[in-house]
N, C-alpha and C positions, 0 to 999 in steps of 0.2 A: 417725342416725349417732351413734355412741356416742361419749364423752368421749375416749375414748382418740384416736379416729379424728379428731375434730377437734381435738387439739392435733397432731397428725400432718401434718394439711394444714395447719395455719395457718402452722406453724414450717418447712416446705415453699414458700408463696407468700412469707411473709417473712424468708427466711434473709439471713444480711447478707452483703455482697459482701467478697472477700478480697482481698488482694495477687494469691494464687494467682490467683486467677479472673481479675483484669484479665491475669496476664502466659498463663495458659491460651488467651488470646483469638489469640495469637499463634504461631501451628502451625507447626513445617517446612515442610510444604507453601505457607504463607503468606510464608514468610522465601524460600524458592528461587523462588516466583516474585516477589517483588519485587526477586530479585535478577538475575532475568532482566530486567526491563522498567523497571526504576531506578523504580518507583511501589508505594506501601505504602497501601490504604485500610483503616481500620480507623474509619471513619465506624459510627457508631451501633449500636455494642459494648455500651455498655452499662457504660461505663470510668469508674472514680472516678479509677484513675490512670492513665498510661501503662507498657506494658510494659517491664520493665527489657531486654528484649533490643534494641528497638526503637532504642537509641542506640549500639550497640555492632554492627548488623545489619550493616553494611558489613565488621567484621571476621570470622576464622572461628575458631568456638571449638574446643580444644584436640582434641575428640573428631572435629570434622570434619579437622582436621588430620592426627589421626592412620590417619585412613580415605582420606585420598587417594591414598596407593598403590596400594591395593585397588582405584580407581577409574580410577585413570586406563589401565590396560590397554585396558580395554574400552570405555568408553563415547566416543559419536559428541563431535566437536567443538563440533555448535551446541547439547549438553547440558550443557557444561562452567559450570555453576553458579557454581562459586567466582570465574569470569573475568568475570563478565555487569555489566552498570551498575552505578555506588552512586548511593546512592538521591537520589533529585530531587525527587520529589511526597510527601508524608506528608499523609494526611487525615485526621486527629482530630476533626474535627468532630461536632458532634449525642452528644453523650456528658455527662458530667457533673464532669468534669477543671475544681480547682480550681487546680492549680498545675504547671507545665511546669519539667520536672528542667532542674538549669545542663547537664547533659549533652547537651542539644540542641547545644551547639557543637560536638561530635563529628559531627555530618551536614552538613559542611562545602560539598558538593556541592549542597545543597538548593535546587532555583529556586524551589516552588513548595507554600505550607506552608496547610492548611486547619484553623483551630482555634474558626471558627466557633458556636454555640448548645452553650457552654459553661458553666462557672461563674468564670471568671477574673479573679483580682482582682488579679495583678500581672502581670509579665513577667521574669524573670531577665535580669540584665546580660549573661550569654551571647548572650543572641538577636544582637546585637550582631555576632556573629563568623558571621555567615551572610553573607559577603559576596557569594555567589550569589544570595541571594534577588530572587527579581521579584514576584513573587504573594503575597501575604498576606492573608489574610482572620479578622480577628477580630472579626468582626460580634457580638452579643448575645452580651455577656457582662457581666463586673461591672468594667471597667477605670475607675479614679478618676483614672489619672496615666500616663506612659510616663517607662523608665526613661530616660536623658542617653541611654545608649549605644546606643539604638532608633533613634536619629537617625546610624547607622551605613551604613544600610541603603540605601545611596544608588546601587543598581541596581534597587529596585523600581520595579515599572509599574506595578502595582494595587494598591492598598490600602484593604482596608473597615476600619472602626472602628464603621460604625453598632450605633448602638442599645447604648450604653457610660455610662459616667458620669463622661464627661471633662472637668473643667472649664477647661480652661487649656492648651496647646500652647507648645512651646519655639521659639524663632526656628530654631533650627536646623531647624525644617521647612523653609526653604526649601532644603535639601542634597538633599531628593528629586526634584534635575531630571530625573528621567529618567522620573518619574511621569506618564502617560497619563489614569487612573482613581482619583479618590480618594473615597468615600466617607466624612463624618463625620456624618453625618444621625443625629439621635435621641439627643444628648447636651447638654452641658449647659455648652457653651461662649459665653461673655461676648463674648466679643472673637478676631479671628484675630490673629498674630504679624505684624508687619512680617517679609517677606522674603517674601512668601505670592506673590509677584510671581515671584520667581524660578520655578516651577514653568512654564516656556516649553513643556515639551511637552504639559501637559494638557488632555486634548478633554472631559472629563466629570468635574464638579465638584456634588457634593451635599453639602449644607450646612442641608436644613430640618431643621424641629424639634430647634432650640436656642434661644439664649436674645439671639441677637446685635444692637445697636443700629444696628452702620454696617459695611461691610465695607470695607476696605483701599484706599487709593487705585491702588499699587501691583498691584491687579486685573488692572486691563487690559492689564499687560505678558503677560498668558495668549491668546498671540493664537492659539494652535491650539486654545482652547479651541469647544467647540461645543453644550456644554449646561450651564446654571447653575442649579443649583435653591437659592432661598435664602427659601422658600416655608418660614410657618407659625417668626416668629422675629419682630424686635422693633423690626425693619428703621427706624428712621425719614428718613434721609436714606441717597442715595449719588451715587457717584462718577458721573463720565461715561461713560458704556462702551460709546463710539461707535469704540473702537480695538477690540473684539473683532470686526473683521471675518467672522472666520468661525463665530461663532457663531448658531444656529440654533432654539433653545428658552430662553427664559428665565422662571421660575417667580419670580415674586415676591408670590402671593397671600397674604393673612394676615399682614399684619405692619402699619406705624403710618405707612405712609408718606402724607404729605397732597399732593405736588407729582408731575406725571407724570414718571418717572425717563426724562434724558436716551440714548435709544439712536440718535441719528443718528448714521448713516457705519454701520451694523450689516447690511449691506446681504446679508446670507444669513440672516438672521432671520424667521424662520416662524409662529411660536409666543409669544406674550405673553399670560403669567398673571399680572393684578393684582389680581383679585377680591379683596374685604375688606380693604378698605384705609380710609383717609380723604381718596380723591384728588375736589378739587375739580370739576380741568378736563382734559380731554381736549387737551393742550401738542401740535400738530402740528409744532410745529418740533423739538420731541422724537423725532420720526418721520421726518425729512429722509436721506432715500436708501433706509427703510427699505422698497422697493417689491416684497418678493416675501411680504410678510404675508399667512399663510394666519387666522389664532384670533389673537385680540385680547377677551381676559374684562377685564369692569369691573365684573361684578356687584358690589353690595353696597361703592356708594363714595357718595359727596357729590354729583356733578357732576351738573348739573343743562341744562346744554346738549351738546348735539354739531355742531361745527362743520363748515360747509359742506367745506373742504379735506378730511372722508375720505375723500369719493371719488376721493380720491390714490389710495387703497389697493387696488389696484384687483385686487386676487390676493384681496382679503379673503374667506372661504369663512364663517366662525366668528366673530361680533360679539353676544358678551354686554355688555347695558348695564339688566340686570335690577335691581330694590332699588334706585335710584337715585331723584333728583329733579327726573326729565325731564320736561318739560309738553309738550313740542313734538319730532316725529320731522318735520326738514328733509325736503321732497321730493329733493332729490338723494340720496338714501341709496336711494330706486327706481332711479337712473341703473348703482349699483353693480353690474358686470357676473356676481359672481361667488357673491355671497352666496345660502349655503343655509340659514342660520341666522340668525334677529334674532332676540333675546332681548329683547324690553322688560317682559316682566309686573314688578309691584310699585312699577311710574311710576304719575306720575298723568299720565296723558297725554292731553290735551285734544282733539287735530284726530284722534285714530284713536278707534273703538268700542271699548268690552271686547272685544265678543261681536266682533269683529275678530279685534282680538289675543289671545285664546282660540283663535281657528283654525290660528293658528301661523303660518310665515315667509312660506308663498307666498299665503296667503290677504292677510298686511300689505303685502305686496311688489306687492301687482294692486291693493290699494286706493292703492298711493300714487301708480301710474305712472300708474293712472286718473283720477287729479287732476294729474299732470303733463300730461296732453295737455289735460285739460279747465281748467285755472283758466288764467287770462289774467296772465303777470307782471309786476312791477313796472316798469311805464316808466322810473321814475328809477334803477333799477338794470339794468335787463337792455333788452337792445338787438333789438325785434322783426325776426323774419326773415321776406321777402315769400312764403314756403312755406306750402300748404294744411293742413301737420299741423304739430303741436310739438314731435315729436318730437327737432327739434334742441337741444343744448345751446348759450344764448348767448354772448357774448362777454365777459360781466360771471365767468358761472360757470366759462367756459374759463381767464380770467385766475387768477381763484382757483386753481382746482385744480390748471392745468398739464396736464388730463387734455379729449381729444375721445374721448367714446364714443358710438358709435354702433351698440352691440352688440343681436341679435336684433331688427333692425327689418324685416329681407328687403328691404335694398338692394342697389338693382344699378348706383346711381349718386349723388352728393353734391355736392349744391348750391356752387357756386362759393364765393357770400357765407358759407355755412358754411366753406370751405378758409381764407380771406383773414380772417375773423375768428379762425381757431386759430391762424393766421400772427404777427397781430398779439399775442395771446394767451402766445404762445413756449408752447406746449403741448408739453411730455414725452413724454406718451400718447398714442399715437391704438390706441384699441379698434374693430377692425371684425370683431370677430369674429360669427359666428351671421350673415351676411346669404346674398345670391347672387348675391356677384363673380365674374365668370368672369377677368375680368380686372382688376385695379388701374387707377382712376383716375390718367392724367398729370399733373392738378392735385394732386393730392397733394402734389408735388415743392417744391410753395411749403412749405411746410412745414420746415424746417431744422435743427433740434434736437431731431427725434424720439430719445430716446434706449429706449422698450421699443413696438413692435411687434404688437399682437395679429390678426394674418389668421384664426387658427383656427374650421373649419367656414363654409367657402366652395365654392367651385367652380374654383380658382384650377387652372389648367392649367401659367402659366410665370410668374415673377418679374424682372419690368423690371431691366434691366441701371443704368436712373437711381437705385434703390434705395439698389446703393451706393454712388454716385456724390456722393448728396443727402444722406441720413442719414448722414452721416461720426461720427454720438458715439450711433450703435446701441449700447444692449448687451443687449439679449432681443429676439430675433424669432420668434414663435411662427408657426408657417407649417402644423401641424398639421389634420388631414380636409380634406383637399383633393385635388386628382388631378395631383401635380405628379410629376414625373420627371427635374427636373433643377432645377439653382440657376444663378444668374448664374457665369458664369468670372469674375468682376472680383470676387469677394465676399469675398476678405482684405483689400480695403483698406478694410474694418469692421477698424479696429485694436482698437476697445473692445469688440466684442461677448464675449459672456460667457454667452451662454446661447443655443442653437440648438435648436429643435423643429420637424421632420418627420416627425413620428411620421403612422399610420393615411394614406400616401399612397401612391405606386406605386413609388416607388425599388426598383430591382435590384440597385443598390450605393451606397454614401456616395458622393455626389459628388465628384471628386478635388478642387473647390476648394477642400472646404470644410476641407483641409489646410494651404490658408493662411494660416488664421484663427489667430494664434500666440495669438491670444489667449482663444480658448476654454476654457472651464471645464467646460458643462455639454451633452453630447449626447447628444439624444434622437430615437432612428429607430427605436423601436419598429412593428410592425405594419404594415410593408413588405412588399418579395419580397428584400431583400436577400438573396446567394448565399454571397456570402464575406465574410472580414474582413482586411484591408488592414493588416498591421504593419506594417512598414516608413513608410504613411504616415501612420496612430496615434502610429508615437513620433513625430512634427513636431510635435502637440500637446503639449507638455511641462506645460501647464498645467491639462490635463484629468482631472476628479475624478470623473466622473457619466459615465457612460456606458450608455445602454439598449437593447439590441439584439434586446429580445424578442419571439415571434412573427415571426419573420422563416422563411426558408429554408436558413439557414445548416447547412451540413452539415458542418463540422469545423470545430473551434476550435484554433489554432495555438497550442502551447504558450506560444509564445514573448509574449501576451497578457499572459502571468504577469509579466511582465519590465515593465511599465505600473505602476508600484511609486505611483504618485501616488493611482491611480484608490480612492475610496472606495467606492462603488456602482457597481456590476455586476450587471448583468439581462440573462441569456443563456435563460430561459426560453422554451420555447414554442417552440423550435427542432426539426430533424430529427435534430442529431447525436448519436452515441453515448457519446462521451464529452465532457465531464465526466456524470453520471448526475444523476439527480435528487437522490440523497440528498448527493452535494456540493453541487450548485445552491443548496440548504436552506440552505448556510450562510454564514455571514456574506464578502463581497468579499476579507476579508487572508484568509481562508483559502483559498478559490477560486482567488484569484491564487497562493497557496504550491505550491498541488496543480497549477497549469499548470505553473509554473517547477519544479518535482518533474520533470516528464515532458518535460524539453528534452532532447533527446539530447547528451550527453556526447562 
């Protein structure tokens, strides 16, 4: 290639970008249809600035003006351009825009503004005058500060900031109560503002990778919150945060914390990350209510026991207690009905082999329930039962934990002195899931403050009307793979129940009682025959968030489902009907619900 040739190409790949060129990016054809559909993306253009027409789009300049005579003779109504939306959605994102004209206060109309993987190192006090705004996103960028008048903006619902260089937030954040979703993750914030409480509607709060000591006591006024991430920051104590009742994930790994942070009363929590910490002890009174715990990480802490009370947790799926300073794995951690996961490597842990715990969860899980039947217990602690196997839990272990399991044994009946010691016990739990009952034991009934239920994977054909007679402070009763086809007619006067599973059994319709349960939250009738779905007696449930109806026979879904404005989770999968489709199915419950209530006849 000759010299010439290559300074031809070089000044070719590296020509410099113009005004011209950012505002080129923006075509007639690009302005008439955003003004059709009130939405403008000009995502990953290529933009050092924004077009100058882009804040003035909603008006019509002089030359369109002067051609609307011309126009309007002929052309159809639903092409009439100049009449169509102003603008709502603007996406700037992914471009290379250091600074946003005050001209933005002209798109007054704006809900929903994407300025995203940017270079932005301020904000014009205009932004201010978007009193529309719901949706903002200015994730990665270079923000140091936000102007006063940002704190304007007190109809957004979302807002990202992550990955900024924010040191510091005004109190006036707590003016965005109307915020659902706030992301401030990956900046460089000290401390949050008092008023951080005020934010009552928000369900999802991210907060890692900053710089923070303690966070607000004023927290847990966020009671619709449902995810906290404060994972990977400086965390050394905090508040009590047993009033976020509905909250469901909390991330607190990688921060300084040395004591197990208080979450009882957190009683819809799932999810606890505390790996890399400096936490001593495993605090069970820390965990009081908390009974629907799925993952519980402790990797990479201090704590050097695990106390006999977790097999409270009796949901628990996910127990990292890897890097620690464990000698000794309790046999009752074999009792636990649910765990698929132990994590112990990096203990030194004395009563289990390596070449054990190298094999992983269910190889530690046989060695230990093979010492439960086999070792003899302690007389002065544990109270022998006159039954040929061990498999019993005694009355010393019952008292502790509050929990009778007696899950995957293949019983078809339970020892008397076993009922009368869980009695005496006041046992919470009773686990009979995995045997082969065809029927519930009558001695049961001794029993009295059952308050969660596990029948699931039985043979169970009907459920005793003494059920709910006797259990009167139910609130989970898993009744799931069984062959049942009706529930008790008496079974609203479970006033606390809160969680109903009949999923994989023979139902051809939701039972009508179970309409009287005012107090339900969570129903699950997955993988029935049900045929239809029952409005009228769905709204009596007013308290219900979770509902599964997948695999079923349902052949139409009644609009009027849309109208269930509470429900979070909705699973209509695996049905016969035609509409809703699969590509609505895909997407999240508030939209599903929107697109039934869309199709209510008028």
């Amino acid at each position: 290639m000759s010299d010439m040739k290559k300074k031809v190409y070089h000044s070719a790949v590296f020509k410099k970008r113009t005004k011209n060129d950012d505002n080129a990016e923006l075509s007639e054809v690009i302005i008439i249809s955003a003004r059709k559909n009130g939405n403008l993306n000009l995502s990953s253009k290529g933009l050092f600035t924004v077009p100058d027409r882009v804040w003035t789009i909603n008006d019509l300049t002089e030359e369109e003006i002067k051609n609307l005579h011309v126009e309007l003779d002929y052309i159809h109504d639903n092409e009439r351009w100049w009449e169509q939306e102003p603008l709502k959605m603007l996406d700037l994102s992914c471009n290379s825009l250091k600074a946003i004209d005050s001209k933005i206060e002209c798109l007054t109309e704006l809900t929903t503004l994407y300025l995203h993987n940017n270079l932005l190192e301020d904000l014009p006090i205009e932004i201010g005058n978007l009193k529309k705004l719901e949706i903002l996103n200015l994730s990665n960028n270079k923000l140091e500060k936000l102007p006063h008048e940002f704190y304007k903006l007190i109809e957004l619902r979302q807002l990202s900031l992550k990955n900024n260089n924010i040191k510091q937030l005004d109190p006036a954040f707590g003016d965005f109560i109307m915020l659902t979703y706030l992301d401030l993750s990956y900046n460089n914030l000290t401390e949050l503002p008092i008023g951080m409480g005020y934010l009552v509607r928000l369900i999802s709060l991210d907060l890692n990778h900053n710089i923070l000591k303690e966070l607000p006591p004023d927290l847990t006024n966020m009671r619709a919150l449902q995810k906290l991430n404060a994972s990977y920051n400086d965390l050394e104590i905090l508040p009590p945060l047993g009033e976020l009742r509905k909250v469901e994930t909390v991330m607190l790994q990688t921060n300084k914390l040395t004591t197990f942070p208080d979450m009882s009363g957190c009683i819809q929590l799932r999810i606890l990350h505390l790996a890399d910490n400096n936490i001593t002890e495993i605090d069970m009174s820390c965990l009081e209510g908390v009974g629907q715990l799925k993952t519980l990480t402790l990797g990479n802490n201090q704590i050097e026991s695990i106390p006999e009370e977790i097999i409270k947790l009796v949901y628990l799926e996910i127990f990292d207690l890897s890097y620690n300073k464990i000698t000794l794995i309790p046999e009752h951690i074999g009792l636990m009905p649910n765990i698929k996961q132990l994590i112990i490597d990096g203990n030194d842990i004395k009563n289990i082999r390596t070449d054990i715990i190298r094999c992983g969860t269910s190889r530690i899980l046989k060695y230990i329930q093979q010492g439960l039947k086999s070792t003899n217990l302690d007389s002065k602690k544990h109270v022998t039962l006159n039954t040929s196997t061990n498999i019993y839990p005694d009355r010393y272990t019952m008292h502790s934990t509050k929990l009778l399991s007696l899950a995957g044994q293949n019983l078809t009946e339970i020892p008397q002195e076993v009922l009368e010691n869980a009695c005496k016990a006041d046992v919470g739990t009773v686990d009979l899931s995995r045997n082969n009952f065809s029927t519930l034991p009558d001695e049961l009934h001794i029993i009295t403050k059952v308050a969660d239920l596990k029948l699931t994977s039985n043979q169970l054909t009907h459920i005793p009307e003494w059920i709910c007679e006797k259990y009167k402070y139910l609130q989970i009763l898993d009744l799931s793979k069984n062959c049942l086809e009706s529930l008790p007619s008496n079974i609203g006067l479970l006033k606390y129940l809160q969680e109903l599973n009949i999923s994989f059994n023979r139902y051809k319709e939701i039972p009508e009682s179970v309409y009287d349960v005012s107090s339900l939250e969570i129903l699950i009738a997955n993988d029935n025959l049900i045929t239809n779905i029952d409005i009228l007696s769905l709204q009596k449930l007013q308290k219900l968030t979770i509902l599964n109806l997948a695999n079923n026979n349902i052949g139409y879904i009644p609009p009027e489902l849309g109208n269930l404005k509470n429900l979070r989770n909705l699973s209509l999968s695996g049905n016969c009907f035609k509409q809703p489709r699969q590509a609505i199915l895909m997407k999240s419950t508030e939209e599903i619900l929107a697109y039934l209530r869309n199709r209510i006849p008028q």
